[in-house]
C-alpha positions as CSV (number, residue, x, y, z in Angstrom):
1,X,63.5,68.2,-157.9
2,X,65.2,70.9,-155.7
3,X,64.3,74.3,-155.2
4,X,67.3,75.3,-157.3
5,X,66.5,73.6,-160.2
6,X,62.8,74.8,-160.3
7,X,63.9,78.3,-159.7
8,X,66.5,77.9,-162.9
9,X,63.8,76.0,-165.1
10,X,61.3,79.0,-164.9
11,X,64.0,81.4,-165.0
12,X,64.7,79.7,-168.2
13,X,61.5,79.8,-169.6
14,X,60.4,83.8,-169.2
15,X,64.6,84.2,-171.1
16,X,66.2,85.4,-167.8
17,X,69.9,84.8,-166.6
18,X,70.9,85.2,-163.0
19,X,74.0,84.0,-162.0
20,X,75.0,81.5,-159.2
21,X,75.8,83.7,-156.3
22,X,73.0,86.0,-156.5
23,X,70.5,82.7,-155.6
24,X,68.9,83.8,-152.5
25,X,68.5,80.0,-151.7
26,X,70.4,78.3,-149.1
27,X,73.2,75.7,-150.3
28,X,72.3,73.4,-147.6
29,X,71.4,69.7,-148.5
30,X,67.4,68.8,-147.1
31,X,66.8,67.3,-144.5
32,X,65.1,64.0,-143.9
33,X,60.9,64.9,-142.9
34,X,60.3,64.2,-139.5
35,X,57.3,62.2,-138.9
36,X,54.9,62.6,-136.0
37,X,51.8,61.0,-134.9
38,X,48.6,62.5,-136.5
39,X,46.7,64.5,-133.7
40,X,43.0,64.5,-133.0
41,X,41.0,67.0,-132.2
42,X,39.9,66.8,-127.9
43,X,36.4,66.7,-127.3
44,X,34.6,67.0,-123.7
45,X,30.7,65.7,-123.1
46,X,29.1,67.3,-119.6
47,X,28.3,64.1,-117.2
48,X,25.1,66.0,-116.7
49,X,23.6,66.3,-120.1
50,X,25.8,64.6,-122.2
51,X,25.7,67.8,-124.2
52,X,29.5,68.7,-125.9
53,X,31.5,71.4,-124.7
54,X,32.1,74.5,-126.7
55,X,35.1,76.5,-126.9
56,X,34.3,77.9,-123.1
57,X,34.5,75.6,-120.0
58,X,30.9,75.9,-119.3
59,X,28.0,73.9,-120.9
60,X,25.4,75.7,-122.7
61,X,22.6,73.4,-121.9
62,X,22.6,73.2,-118.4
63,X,25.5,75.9,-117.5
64,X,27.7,73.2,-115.7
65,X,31.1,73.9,-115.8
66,X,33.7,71.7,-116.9
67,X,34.9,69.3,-114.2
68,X,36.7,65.8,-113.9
69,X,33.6,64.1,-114.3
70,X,33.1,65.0,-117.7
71,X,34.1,62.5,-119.9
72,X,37.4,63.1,-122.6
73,X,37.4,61.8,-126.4
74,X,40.4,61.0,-127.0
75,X,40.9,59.2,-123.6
76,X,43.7,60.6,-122.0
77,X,46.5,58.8,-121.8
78,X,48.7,58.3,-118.4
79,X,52.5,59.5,-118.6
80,X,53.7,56.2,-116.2
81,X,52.2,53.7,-119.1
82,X,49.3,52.4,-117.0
83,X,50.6,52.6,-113.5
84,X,49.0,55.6,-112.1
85,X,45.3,57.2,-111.9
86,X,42.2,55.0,-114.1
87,X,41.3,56.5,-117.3
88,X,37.5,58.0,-117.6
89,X,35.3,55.5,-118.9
90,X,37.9,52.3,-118.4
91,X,37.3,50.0,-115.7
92,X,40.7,48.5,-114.0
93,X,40.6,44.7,-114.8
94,X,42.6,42.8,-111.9
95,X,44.1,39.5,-113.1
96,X,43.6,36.6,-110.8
97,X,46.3,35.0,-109.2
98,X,49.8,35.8,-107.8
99,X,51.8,39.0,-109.3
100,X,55.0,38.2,-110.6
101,X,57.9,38.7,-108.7
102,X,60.6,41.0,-110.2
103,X,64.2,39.5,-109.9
104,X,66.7,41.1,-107.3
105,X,69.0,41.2,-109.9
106,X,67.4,43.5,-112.0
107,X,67.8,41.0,-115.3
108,X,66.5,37.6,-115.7
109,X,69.4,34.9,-116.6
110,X,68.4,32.3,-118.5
111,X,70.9,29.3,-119.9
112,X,70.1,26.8,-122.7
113,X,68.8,23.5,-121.6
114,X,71.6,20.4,-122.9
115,X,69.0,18.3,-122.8
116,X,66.8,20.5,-125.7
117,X,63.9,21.5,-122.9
118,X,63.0,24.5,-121.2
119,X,65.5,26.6,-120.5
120,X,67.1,27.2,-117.3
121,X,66.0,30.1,-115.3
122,X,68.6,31.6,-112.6
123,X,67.2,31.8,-109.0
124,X,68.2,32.7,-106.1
125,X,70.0,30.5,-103.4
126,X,67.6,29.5,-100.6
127,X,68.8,28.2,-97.6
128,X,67.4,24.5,-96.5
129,X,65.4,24.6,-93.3
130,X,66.5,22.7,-90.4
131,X,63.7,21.4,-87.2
132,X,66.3,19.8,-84.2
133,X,64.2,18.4,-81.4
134,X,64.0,20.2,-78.4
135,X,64.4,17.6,-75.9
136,X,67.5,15.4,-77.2
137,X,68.8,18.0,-80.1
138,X,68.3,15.6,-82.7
139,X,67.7,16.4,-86.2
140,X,64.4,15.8,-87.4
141,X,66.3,15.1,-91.3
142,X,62.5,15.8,-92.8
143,X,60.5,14.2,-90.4
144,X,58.3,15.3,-88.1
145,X,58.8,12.4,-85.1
146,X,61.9,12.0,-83.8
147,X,63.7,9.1,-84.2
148,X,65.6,9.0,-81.0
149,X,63.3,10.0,-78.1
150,X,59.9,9.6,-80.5
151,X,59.0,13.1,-79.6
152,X,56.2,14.5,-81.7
153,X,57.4,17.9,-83.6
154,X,56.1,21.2,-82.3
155,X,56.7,24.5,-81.5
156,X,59.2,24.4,-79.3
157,X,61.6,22.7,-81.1
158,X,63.9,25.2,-82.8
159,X,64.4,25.9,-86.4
160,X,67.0,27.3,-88.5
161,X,67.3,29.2,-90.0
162,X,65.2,31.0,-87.2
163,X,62.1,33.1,-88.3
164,X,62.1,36.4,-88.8
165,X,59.8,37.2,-85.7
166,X,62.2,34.8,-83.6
167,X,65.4,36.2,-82.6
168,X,68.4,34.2,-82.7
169,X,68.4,32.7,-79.1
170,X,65.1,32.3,-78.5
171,X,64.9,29.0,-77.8
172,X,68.0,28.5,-75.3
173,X,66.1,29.6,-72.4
174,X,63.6,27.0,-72.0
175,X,64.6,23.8,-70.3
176,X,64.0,20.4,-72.1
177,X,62.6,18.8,-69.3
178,X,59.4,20.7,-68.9
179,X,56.3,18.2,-70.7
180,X,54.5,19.2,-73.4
181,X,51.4,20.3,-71.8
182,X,52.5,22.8,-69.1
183,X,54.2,24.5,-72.7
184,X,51.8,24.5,-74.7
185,X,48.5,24.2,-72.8
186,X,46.8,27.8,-71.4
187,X,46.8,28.3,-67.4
188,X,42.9,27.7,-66.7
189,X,41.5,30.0,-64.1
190,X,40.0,28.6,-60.8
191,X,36.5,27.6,-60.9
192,X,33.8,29.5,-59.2
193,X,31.9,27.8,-57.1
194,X,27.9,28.7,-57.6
195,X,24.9,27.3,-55.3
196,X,23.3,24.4,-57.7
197,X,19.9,26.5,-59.1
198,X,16.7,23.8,-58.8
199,X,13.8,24.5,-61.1
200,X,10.1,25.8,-59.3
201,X,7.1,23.5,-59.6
202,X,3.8,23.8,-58.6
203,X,1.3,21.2,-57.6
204,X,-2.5,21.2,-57.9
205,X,-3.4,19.5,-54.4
206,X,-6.8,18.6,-55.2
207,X,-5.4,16.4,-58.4
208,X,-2.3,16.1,-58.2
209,X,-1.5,18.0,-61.9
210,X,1.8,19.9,-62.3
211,X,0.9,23.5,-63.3
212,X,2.0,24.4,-66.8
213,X,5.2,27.2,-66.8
214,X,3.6,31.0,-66.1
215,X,0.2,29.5,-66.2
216,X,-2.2,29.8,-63.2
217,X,-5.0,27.9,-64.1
218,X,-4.9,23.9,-63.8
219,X,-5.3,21.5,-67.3
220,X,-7.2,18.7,-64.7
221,X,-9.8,20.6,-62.4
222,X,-9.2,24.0,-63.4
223,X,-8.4,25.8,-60.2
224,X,-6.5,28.4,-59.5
225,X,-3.1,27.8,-58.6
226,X,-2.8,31.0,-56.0
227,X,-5.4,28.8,-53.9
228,X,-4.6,24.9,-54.5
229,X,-1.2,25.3,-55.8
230,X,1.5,24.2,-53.8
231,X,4.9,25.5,-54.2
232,X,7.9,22.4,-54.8
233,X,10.5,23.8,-53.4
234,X,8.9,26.1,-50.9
235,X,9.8,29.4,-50.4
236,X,11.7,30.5,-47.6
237,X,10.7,32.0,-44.6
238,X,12.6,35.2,-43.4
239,X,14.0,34.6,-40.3
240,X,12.1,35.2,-37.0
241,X,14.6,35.7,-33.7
242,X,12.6,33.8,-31.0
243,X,12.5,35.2,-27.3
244,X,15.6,32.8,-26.2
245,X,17.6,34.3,-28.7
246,X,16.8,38.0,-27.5
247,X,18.0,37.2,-24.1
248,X,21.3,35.2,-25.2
249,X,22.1,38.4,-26.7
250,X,21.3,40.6,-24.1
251,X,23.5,38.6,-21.7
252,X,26.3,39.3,-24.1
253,X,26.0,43.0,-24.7
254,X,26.1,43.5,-20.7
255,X,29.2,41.2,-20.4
256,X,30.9,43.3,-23.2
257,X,32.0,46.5,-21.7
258,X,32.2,49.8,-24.1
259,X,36.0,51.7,-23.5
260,X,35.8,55.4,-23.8
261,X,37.8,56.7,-26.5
């Protein structure tokens, strides 16, 4: 029932007459109701106390004031549908495995299978790769020894199409005839030559007992090693210029003759 014909039933029933143009109602035909989603009320708990907020920012329990922290009832809820900061309380569940790749296209074409199976998904063109053997330029066709020169497959043999960190080119420089090992293998540095070490021993001479490592007593007579021990190899001596050495070198030093400068 319209507000029109309510307005003329109860004009009706108190015996009044009003005409049509002195309705202060509006001609025009109602509209359809516009539904929205019901709305709750927000609450907010301090992360402190887990007392609820009044209508001021600041707890009355523990005078905290309101801060991210504190939790939100209704969770709120994240304008970009998920992709942007976690929600309070939620914990971001990662699925395992690889993420799906979005098509370059924008729109995923798909075309009936004839055969009544799953249907045909449009991909993109991929290139087959090519391995040619460095040495004799033969194609590998799959394989990884060559069937004309029987050369193992490695990393010099160029590919195409090339890799993204390898330049068009890259391989025309090196020469074919160079082996294998002067490629691939490291240049090892010259050895050092270091004076062969020999471990110290030390003998009891009165029974012939090796002396235990740091110890100074011996396990057969018990001696002490600083007065029967005897050192294998010996020490040696610093060396001592004897008289006939003193006088060579005095003949040399007056045979040399000092120019002033």
């Amino acid at each position: 029932m319209s507000a029109a014909e309510r307005a003329h039933a109860l004009f009706k029933k108190h015996g009044l007459e009003v005409s049509a143009s002195d309705w202060p109602l509006s001609t025009v035909p109602p509209g359809d109701r516009v539904q929205k989603d019901i709305r709750m009320r927000v609450h907010r708990t301090c992360h402190k106390c887990s007392t609820s907020f009044g209508p001021d920012k600041i707890c009355n329990s523990c005078n905290h004031k309101r801060c991210k922290k504190c939790p939100r009832l209704p969770v709120k809820k994240s304008k970009d549908k998920g992709k942007g900061k976690e929600k309070v309380g939620e914990k971001s569940v990662q699925k395992a495995g690889r993420k799906k790749k979005k098509p370059a296209h924008g729109v995923t074409l798909t075309l009936p299978s004839r055969t009544g199976g799953q249907d045909l998904v449009r991909k993109a063109p991929r290139q087959r790769v090519h391995r040619k053997c460095h040495r004799c330029q033969t194609d590998f066709a799959g394989e990884k020894v060559c069937r004309k020169c029987s050369h193992t497959r490695c990393n010099n043999c160029p590919r195409e199409p090339f890799k993204k960190n390898k330049p068009p080119g890259y391989y025309d420089g090196l020469d074919p005839d160079d082996s294998e090992e002067e490629r691939q293998l490291p240049i090892r540095p010259r050895r050092t030559y270091k004076k062969p070490r020999r471990r110290i021993h030390w003998i009891c001479t009165k029974c012939s007992t090796t002396f235990v490592e740091k110890a100074k007593i011996c396990e057969g007579c018990g001696s002490n090693r600083d007065e029967t021990g005897l050192r294998d190899p010996p020490k040696k001596q610093p060396y001592k210029p004897t008289e006939e050495d003193i006088q060579r070198l005095d003949e040399r030093l007056k045979q040399t003759s000092l120019l002033a400068a």
